[in-house]
N, C-alpha and C positions, 0 to 999 in steps of 0.2 A: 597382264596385258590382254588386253579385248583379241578374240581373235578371229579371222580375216572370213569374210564372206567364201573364201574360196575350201578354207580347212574347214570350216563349220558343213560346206555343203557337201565335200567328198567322203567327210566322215559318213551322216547321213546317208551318202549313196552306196556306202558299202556293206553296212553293217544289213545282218537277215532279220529282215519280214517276216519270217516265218512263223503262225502260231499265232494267238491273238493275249500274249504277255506285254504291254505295252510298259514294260520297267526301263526300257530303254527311255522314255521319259522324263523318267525321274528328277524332278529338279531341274527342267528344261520348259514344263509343260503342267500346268492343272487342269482337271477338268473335277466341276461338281459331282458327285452323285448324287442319283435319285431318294428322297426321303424313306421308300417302301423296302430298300436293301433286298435285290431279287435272290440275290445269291443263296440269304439265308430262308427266304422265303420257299424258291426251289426248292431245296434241303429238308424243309420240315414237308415239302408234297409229295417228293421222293419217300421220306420216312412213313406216309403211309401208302404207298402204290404196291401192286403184286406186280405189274407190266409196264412199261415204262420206254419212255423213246426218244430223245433230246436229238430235235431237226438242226442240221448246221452247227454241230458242236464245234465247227475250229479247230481248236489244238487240242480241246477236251480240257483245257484247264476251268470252266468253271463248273464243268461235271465235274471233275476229279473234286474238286474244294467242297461236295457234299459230303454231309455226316453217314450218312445210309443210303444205301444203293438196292433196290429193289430186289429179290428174285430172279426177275427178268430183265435185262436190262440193254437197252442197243439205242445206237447214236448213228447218225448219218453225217457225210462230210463230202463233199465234192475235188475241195482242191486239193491233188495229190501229195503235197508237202504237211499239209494238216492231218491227211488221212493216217499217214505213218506217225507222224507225233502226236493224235488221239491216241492209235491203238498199242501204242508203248508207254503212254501214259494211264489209259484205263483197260486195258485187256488185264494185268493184275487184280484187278477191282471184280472181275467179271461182264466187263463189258466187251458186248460185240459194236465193231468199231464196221460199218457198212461203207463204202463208198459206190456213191451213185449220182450223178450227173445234175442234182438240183433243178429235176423236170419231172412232172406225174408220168405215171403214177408211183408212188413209197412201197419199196419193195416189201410189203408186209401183206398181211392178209387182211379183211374187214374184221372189225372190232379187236384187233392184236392184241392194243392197250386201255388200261385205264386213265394213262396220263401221259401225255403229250407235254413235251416243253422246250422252249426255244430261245435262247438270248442274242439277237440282234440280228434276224435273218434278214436274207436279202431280197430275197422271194418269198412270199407266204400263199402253198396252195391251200386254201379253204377247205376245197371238197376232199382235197385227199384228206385233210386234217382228220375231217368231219365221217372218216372213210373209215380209217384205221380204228379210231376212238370203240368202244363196246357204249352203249346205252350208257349216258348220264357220267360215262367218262369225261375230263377235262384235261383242254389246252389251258396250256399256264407259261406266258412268254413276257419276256419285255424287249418292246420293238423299239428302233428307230422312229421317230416321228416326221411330219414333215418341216420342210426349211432346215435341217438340223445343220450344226454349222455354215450356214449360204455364206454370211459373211466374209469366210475366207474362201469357199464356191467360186463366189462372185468378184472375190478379186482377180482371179484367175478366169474367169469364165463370162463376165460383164453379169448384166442383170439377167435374172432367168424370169420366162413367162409365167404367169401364175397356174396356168395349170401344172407346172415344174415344182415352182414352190410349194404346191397344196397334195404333192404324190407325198402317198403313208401318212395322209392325216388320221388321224384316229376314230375320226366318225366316221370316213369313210370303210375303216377296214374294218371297226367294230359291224357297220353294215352287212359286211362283204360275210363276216363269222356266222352273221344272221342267218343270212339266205342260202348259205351252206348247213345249216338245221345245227346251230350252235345258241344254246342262250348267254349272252354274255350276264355275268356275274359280279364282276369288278372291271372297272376303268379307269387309269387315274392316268395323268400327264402331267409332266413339268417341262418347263425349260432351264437351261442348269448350264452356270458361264465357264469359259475355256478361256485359258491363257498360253498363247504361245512365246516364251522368252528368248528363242533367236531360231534362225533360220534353219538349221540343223532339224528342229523339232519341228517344224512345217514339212522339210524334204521327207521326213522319216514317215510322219504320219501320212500324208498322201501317197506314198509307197503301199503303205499297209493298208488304208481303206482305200482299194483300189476306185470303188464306185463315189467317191466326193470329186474326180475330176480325171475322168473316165480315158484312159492313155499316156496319165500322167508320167514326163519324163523329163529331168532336168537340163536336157539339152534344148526341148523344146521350147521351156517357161525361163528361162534363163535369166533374158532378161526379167521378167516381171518378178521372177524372186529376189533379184538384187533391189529392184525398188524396193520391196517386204523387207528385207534387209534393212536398209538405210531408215525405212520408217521406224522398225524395232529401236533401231540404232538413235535415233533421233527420239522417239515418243515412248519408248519403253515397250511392256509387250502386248502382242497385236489378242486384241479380245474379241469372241467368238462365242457362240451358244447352241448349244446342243438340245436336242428333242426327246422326249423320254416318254413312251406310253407303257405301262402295266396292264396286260389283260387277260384277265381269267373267265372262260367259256366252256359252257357243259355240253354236252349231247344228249338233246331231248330223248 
């Protein structure tokens, strides 16, 4: 038996956010990934750094899934519930697990590291990047792109302006790496489809990426998730696309 717009969305609203494990998912929800697999890519840049510094680690789960861990090794994290579950997850490893407010400047000294790395930050400062980095060191991140899921944005949010749509375009921040004394190295972008199969898995994920529809609360969209609802219900699952940049920048 199907079940009821109302169990599907309480479960949703109960179950923790916390962490950026999205297994709660599972079989509710696909999304593409990127052809370049950062993960493992990370892991081989890791395997040659002495210093090392992974901006907005999360929960520390895609630090942790590297093979080798540098000499030196620290992570920063802002939201207080990630900061504890990084550093119980990688303080065994040897990581320092830093918590600090995701605003310049990065609690390090100039030239810390030789490799900088980031999976899906929310904020990207340039210059501190370009700060911390030693000569000819490199960031090595894969960012959110722009428009990334609008579709379901927009359902919720009507049409956004184009200067909305076109924040964290990749030429723009590739730019931005520029002028912060970075030479970029590699660049690549996809877009890559998402499926959500009931309502449940729309409440869950707009919980956790807080910034896709900024105060999101089910009391507030209520209505419009029962619409999303019924349309699931009727048309099957609601499809969506995601944005994906890769980019690797040196320090001249």
């Amino acid at each position: 038996m199907a079940r009821s717009f109302e169990e599907l969305v309480a479960e949703a609203e109960s179950v923790s956010v916390d962490g950026w494990d999205f297994s709660w998912l599972d079989g509710r929800a696909t999304e593409q990934r990127p052809s370049w697999a950062y993960q493992r890519l990370m892991g081989e840049k890791l395997g040659q750094a002495s210093a090392a510094l992974d901006i907005q680690t999360g929960g520390g789960e895609v630090l942790a899934g590297a093979p080798t861990i540098p000499p030196v090794m620290a992570a920063t994290e802002s939201w207080p519930p990630n900061v504890a579950k990084a550093t119980g997850l990688l303080r065994p490893r040897g990581v320092v697990v830093v918590a600090e407010q995701d605003e310049p400047p990065l609690p390090f000294a100039d030239g810390a590291f030789d490799l900088v790395t980031s999976r899906h930050p929310a904020t990207v400062w340039w210059d501190e990047i370009s700060r911390v980095l030693q000569p000819g060191g490199k960031y090595f991140a894969q960012h959110v792109g722009h428009s990334s899921v609008f579709e379901l944005v927009e359902f919720f949010l009507g049409q956004q302006p184009e200067s909305v749509r076109r924040g964290r375009h990749y030429e723009d921040e590739s730019g931005q790496a520029r002028a912060a004394g970075l030479e970029v190295v590699d660049l690549r972008f996809e877009r890559l489809k998402i499926e959500f199969f009931d309502i449940g898995a729309v409440v869950y994920f707009l919980r956790k990426v807080i910034w896709m529809v900024p105060g999101f609360t089910v009391d507030q969209y209520r209505g419009r998730l029962r619409e999303l609802h019924d349309l699931i219900e009727a048309e099957g699952p609601f499809v969506a696309h995601s944005s994906r940049f890769l980019i690797e920048a040196r320090k001249r």
